[in-house]
ZALOVO-450932 format. One record per residue (C-alpha): residue in three letters; chain; x, y, z. Coordinates in steps of 0.05 Angstrom, whole numbers, plus 5000, padded with zeros to 4 digits. Layout:
BEGIN
{site 'ALA','A',{X,Y,Z}},
...
REM end
This chain:
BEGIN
{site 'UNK','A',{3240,3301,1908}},
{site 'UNK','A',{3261,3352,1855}},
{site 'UNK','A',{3268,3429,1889}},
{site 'UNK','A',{3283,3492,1854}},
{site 'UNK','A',{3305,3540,1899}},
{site 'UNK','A',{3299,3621,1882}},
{site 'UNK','A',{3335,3673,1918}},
{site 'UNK','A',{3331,3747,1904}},
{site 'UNK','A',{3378,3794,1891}},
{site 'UNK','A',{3355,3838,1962}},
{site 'UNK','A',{3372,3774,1994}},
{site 'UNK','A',{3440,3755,1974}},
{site 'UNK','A',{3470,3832,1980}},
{site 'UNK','A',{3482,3880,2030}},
{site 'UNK','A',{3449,3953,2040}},
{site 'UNK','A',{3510,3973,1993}},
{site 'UNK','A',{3490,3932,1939}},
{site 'UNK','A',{3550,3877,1946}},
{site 'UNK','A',{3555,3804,1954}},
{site 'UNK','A',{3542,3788,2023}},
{site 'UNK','A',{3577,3731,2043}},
{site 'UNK','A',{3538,3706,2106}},
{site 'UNK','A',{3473,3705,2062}},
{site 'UNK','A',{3511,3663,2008}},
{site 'UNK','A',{3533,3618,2063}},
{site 'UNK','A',{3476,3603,2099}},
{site 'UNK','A',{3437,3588,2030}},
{site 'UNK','A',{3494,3537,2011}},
{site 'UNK','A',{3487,3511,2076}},
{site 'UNK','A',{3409,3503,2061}},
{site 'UNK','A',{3422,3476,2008}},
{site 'UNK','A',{3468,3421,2021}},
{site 'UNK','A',{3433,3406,2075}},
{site 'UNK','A',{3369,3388,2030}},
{site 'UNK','A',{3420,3353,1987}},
{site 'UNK','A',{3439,3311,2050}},
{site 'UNK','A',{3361,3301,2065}},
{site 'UNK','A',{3363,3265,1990}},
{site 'UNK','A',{3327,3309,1951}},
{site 'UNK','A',{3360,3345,1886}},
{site 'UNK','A',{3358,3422,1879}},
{site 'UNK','A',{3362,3466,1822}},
{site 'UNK','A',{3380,3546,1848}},
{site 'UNK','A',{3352,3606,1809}},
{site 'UNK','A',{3404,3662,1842}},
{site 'UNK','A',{3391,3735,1818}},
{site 'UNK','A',{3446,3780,1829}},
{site 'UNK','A',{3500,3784,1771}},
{site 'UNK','A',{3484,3852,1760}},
{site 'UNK','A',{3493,3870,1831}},
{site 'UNK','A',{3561,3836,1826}},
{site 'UNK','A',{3583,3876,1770}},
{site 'UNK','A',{3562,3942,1796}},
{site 'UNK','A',{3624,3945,1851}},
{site 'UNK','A',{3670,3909,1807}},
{site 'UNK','A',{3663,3962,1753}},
{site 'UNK','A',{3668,4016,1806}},
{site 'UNK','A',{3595,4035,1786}},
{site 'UNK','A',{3540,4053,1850}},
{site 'UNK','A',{3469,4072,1812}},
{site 'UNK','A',{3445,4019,1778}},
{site 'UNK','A',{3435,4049,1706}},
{site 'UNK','A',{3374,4034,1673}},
{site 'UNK','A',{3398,4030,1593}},
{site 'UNK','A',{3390,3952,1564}},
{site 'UNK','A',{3458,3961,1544}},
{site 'UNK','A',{3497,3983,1604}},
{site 'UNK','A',{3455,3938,1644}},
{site 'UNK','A',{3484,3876,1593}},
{site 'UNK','A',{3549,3894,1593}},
{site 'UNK','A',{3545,3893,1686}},
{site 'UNK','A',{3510,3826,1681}},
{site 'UNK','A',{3573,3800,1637}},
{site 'UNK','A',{3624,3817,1684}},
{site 'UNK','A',{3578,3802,1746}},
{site 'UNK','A',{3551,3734,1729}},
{site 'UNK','A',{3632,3701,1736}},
{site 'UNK','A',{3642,3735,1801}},
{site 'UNK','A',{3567,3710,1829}},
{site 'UNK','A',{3584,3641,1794}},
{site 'UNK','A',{3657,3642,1825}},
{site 'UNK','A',{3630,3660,1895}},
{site 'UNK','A',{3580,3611,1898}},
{site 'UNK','A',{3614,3561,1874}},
{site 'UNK','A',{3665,3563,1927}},
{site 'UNK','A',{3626,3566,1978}},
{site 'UNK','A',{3586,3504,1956}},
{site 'UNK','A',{3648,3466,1946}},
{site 'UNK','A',{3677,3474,2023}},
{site 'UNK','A',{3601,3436,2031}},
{site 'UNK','A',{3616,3374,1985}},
{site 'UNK','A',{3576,3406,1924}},
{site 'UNK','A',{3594,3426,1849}},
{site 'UNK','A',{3556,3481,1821}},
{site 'UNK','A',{3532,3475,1749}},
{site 'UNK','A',{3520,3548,1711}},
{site 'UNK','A',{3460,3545,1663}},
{site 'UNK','A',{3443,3613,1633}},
{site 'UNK','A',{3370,3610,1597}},
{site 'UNK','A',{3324,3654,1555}},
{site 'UNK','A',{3250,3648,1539}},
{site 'UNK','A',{3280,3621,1466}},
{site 'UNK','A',{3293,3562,1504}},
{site 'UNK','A',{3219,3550,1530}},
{site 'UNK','A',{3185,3568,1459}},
{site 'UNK','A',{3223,3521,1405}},
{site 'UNK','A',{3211,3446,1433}},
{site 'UNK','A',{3281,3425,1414}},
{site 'UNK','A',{3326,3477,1453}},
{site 'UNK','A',{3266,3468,1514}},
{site 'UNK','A',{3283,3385,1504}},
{site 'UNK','A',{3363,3401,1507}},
{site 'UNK','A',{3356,3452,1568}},
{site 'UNK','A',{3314,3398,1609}},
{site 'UNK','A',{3362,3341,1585}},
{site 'UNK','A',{3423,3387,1613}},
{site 'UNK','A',{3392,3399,1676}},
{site 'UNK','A',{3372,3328,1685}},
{site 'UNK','A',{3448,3304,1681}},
{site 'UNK','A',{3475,3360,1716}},
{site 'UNK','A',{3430,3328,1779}},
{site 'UNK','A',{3443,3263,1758}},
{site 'UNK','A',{3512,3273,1760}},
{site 'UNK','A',{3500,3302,1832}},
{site 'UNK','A',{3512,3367,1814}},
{site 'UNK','A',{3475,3433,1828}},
{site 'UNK','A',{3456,3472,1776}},
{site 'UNK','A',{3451,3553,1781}},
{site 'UNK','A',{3408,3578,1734}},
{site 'UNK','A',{3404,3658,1716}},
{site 'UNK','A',{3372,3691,1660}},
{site 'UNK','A',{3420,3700,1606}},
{site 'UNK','A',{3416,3771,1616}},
{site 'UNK','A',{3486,3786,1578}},
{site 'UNK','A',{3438,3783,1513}},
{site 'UNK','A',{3377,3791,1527}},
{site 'UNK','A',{3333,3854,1516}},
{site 'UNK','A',{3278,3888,1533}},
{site 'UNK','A',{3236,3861,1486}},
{site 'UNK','A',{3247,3786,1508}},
{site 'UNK','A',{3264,3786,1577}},
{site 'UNK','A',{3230,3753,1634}},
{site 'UNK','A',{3239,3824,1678}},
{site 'UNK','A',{3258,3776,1738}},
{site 'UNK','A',{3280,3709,1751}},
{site 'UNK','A',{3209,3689,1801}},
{site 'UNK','A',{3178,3673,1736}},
{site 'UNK','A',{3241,3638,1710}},
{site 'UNK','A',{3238,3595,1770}},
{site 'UNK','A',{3164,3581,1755}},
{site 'UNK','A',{3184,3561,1686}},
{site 'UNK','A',{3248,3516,1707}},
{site 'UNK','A',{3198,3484,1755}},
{site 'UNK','A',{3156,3463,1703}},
{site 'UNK','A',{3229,3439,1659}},
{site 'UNK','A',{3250,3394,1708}},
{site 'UNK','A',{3184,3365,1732}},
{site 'UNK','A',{3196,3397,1808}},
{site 'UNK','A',{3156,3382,1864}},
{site 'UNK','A',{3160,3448,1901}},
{site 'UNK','A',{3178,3515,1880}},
{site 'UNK','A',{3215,3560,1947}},
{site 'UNK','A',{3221,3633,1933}},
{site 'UNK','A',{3261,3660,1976}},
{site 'UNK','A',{3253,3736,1992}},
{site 'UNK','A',{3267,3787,2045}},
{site 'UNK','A',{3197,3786,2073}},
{site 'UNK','A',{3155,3721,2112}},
{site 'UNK','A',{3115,3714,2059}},
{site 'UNK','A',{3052,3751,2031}},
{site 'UNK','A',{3012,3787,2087}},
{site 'UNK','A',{2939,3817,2096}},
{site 'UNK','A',{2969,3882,2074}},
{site 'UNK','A',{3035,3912,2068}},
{site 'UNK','A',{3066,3906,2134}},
{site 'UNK','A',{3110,3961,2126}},
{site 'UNK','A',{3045,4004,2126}},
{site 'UNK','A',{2999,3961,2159}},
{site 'UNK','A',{3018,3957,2232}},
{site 'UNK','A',{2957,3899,2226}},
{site 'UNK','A',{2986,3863,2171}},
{site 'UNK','A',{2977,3784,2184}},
{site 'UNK','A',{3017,3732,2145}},
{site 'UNK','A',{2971,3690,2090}},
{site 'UNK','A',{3002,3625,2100}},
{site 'UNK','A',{2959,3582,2042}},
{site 'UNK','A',{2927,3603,1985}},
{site 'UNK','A',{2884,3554,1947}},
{site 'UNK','A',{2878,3595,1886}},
{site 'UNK','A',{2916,3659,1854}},
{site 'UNK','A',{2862,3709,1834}},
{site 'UNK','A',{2856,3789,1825}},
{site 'UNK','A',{2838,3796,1897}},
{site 'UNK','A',{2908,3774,1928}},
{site 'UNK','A',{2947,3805,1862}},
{site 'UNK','A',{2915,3867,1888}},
{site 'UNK','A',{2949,3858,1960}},
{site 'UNK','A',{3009,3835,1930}},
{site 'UNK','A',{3017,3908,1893}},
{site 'UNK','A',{3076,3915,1850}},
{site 'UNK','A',{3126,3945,1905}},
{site 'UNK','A',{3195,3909,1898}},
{site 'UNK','A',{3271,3936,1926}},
{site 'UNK','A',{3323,3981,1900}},
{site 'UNK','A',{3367,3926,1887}},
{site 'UNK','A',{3323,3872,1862}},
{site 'UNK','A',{3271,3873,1796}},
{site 'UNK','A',{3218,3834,1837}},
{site 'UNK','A',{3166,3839,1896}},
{site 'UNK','A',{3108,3808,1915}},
{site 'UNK','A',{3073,3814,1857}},
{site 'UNK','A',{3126,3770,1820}},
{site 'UNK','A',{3127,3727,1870}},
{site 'UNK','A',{3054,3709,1862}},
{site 'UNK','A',{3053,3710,1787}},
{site 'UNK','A',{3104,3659,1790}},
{site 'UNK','A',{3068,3617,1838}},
{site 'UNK','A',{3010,3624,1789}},
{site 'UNK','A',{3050,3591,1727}},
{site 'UNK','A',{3080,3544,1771}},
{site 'UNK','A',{3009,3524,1809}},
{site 'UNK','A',{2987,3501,1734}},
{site 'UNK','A',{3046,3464,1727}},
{site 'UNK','A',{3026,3415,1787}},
{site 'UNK','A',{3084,3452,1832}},
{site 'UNK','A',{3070,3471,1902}},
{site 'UNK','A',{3100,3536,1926}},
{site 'UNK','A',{3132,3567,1981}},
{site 'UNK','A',{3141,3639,1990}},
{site 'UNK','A',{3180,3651,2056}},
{site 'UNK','A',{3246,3699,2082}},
{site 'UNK','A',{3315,3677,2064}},
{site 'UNK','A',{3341,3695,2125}},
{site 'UNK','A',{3286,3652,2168}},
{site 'UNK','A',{3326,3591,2198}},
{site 'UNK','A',{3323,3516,2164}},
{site 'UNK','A',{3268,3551,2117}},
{site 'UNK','A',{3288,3512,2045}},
{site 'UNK','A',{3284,3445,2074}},
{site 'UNK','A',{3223,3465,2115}},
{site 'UNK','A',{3191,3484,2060}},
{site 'UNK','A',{3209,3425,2019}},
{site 'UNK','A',{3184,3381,2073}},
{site 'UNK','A',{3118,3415,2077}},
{site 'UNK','A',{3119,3442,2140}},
{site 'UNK','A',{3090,3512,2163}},
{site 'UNK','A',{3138,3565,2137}},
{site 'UNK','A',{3105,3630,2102}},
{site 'UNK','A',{3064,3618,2048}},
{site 'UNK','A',{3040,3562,2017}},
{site 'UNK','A',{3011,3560,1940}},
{site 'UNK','A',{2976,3498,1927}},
{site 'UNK','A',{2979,3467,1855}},
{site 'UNK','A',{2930,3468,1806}},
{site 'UNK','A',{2900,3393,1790}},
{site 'UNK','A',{2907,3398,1722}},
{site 'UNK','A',{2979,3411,1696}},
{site 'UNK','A',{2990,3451,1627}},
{site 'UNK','A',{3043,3423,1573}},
{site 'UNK','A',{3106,3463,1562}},
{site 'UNK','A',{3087,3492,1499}},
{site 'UNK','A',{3010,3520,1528}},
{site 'UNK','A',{3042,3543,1590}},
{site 'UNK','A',{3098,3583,1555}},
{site 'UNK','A',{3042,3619,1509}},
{site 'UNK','A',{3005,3629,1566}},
{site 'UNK','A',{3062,3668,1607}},
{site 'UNK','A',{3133,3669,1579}},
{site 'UNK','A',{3112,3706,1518}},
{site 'UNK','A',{3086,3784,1523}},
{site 'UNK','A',{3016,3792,1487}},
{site 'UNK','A',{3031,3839,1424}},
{site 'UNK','A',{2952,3857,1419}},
{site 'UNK','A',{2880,3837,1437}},
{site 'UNK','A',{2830,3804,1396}},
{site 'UNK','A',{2758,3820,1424}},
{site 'UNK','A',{2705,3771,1407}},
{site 'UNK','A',{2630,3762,1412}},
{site 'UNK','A',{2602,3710,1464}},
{site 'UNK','A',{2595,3657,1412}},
{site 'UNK','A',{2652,3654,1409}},
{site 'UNK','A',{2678,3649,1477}},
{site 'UNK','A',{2636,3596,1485}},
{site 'UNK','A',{2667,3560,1423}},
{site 'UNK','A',{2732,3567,1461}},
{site 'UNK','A',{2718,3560,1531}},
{site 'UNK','A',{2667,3511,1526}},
{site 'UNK','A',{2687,3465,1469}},
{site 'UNK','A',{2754,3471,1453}},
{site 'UNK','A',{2744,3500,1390}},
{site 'UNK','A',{2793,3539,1356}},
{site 'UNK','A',{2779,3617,1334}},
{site 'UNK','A',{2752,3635,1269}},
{site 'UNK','A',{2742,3704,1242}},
{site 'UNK','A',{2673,3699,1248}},
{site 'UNK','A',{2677,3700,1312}},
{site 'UNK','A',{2721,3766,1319}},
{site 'UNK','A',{2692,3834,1332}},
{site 'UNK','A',{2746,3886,1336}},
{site 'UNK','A',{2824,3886,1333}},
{site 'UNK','A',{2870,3922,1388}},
{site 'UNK','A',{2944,3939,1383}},
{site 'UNK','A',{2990,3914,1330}},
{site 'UNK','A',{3023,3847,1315}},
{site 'UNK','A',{3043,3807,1270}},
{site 'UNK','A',{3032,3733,1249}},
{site 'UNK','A',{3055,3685,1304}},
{site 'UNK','A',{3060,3746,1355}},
{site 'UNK','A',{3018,3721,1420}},
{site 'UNK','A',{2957,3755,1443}},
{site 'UNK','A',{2900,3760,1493}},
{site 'UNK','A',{2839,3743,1469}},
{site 'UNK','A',{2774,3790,1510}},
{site 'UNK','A',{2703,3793,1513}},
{site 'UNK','A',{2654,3852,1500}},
{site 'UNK','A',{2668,3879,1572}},
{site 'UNK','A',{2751,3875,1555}},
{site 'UNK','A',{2756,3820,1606}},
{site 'UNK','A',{2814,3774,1586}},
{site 'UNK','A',{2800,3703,1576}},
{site 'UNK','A',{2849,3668,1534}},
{site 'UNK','A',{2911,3677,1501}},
{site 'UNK','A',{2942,3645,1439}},
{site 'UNK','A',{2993,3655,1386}},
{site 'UNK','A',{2951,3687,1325}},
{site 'UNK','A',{2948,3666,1248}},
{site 'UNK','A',{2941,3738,1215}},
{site 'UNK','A',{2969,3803,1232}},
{site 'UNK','A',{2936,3860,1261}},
{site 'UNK','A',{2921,3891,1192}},
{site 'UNK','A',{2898,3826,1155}},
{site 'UNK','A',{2851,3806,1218}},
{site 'UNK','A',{2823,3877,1213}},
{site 'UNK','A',{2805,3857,1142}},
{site 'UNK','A',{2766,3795,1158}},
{site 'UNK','A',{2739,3808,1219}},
{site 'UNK','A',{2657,3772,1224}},
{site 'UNK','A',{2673,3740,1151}},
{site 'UNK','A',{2649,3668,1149}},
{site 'UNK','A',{2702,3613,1135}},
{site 'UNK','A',{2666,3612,1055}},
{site 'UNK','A',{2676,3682,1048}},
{site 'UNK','A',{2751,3672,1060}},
{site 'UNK','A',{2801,3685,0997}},
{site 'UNK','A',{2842,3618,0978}},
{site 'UNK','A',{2905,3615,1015}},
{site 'UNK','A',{2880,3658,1088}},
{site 'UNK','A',{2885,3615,1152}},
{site 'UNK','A',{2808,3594,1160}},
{site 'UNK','A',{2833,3605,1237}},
{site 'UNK','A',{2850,3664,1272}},
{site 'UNK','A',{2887,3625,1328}},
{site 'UNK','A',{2882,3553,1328}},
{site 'UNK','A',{2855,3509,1394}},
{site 'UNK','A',{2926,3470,1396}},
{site 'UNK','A',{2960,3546,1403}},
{site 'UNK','A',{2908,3565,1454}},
{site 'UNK','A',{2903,3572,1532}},
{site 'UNK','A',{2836,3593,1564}},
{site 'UNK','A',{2859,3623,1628}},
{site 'UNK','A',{2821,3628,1696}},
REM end
């Protein structure tokens, strides 16, 4: 069985923001020990900025693109160098893969990442993947590395996604407030509901929380990946949760499993805008698989350009698709509700075609 295995930046650091070593070793030991149990593991580790932070004498995390860069490049070695030693005194090479959502988009660079990681296991080795985060920006960036997991799931054609994270999984309410707070431990479905509980609350050290944590599991539940969201510091808790037994919470997978290319529109690229349409037309798309013509499109929101991804809404604003979009914001305005004759020679006669499209739940 194929694990990938993502820790958090809260859990590999102390209160002060450094490495801490007995959380580094007790995840190595995890993790050889799954190794040992014969399945193959691919870790997502957060953290390089954290490890650059002390080594550049810095304390408050600055919050410039830049700055931020510049930490991650001097961090990412020293994280890399630490946990590479400590998975060697175990028996195990470590294998640094850096990645950006370029590499998910364009099918050859997503054929060459999943070929690399496939020899790196093959060649019994265990790859660390990170974010590249020494270029990307703002603009690009996943924000975390739970969604990076989810996507790296779907790359190597894992069986369970574990994200590890300094709570037992996703309760009731927040415990911290909630004095009667009760663990979820399986959740059939991801919907508004529980992204409600989950809020958007994650640490001073780390980019994530719950929230992230349960978008992930939502990419990776339509890649056909089960999930595990438990505590990093809970004993034997990766190979209990790659074993299936009861250890915080459990996403199930969805039956149906995107392709790469749908399920990076769908949530490794940012929408730019928001087409709304009428309810013809969502039943074109939802119904039968149809692509979007400009018929079809009542109003225009935000704006993009040719290519750029964006959510697709009914009349109430209620998002129901998403898809990478023929004409920019300004030429869509132009033929918005004009038949496919009306059309000059040489416009798109779709506004986003079905093979670009993703109706989401």
């Amino acid at each position: 069985m194929i694990a990938v295995v993502k820790i958090g930046t809260s859990s590999i650091t102390s209160e002060q923001g450094e490495l801490d070593d007995g959380a580094l070793e007790k995840l190595c030991s995890e993790l050889a020990a799954a190794r040992d149990a014969g399945h193959e593991v691919v870790l997502v580790c957060s953290g390089a900025i954290a490890a650059g932070l002390p080594a550049l004498g810095l304390r408050a995390r600055p919050t410039d693109i830049g700055t931020l860069q510049a930490i991650a490049a001097v961090g990412q070695p020293l994280l890399m160098a630490r946990l590479g030693a400590v998975l060697v005194e175990r028996g195990l090479l470590a294998g640094q893969v850096l990645l950006t959502p370029h590499d998910f988009g364009q099918r050859s660079q997503y054929l060459h990442a999943r070929e690399t990681l496939r020899r790196l296991l093959d060649l019994g080795v265990v790859p660390i993947v990170n974010e590249n985060d020494t270029v990307a920006d703002d603009e690009i960036r996943y924000g975390d590395n739970d969604r990076l997991a989810a996507l790296v799931s779907h790359l190597v054609g894992a069986s369970v996604l574990v994200l590890l994270t300094d709570t037992a999984g996703l309760y009731t309410a927040d415990p911290r407030l909630d004095a009667g707070a009760s663990l979820i431990e399986e959740i059939a479905e991801v919907d508004a509901a529980l992204e409600a509980i989950a809020g958007s609350t994650g640490t001073l050290r780390g980019s994530g929380g719950m929230a992230s944590k349960l978008a992930a599991a939502k990419i990776a539940a339509w890649s056909g990946v089960r999930v595990v969201i438990a505590a990093a510091e809970a004993p034997g808790v990766v190979e209990a949760a790659i074993e299936g037994r009861p250890v915080g919470t459990s996403v199930r997978p969805r039956a149906h499993r995107l392709p790469s290319r749908k399920l990076w529109i769908a949530f490794a690229r940012g929408a730019a805008g928001r087409i709304v349409v009428d309810d013809g037309a969502r039943r074109a798309l939802c119904t039968d698989n149809r692509s979007l013509l400009p018929a079809g499109v009542r109003g225009v929101e935000g704006v993009f350009d040719a290519e750029d991804a964006v959510e697709i809404v009914d009349g109430h604003g209620a998002v129901f698709a998403k898809g990478l979009v023929r004409y920019s914001a300004a030429g869509l305005r132009s033929v918005a509700g004009a038949r496919t004759a009306e059309l000059a020679e040489g416009l798109p006669h779709e506004v986003v075609h079905r093979d670009d499209l993703v109706v989401l739940p």
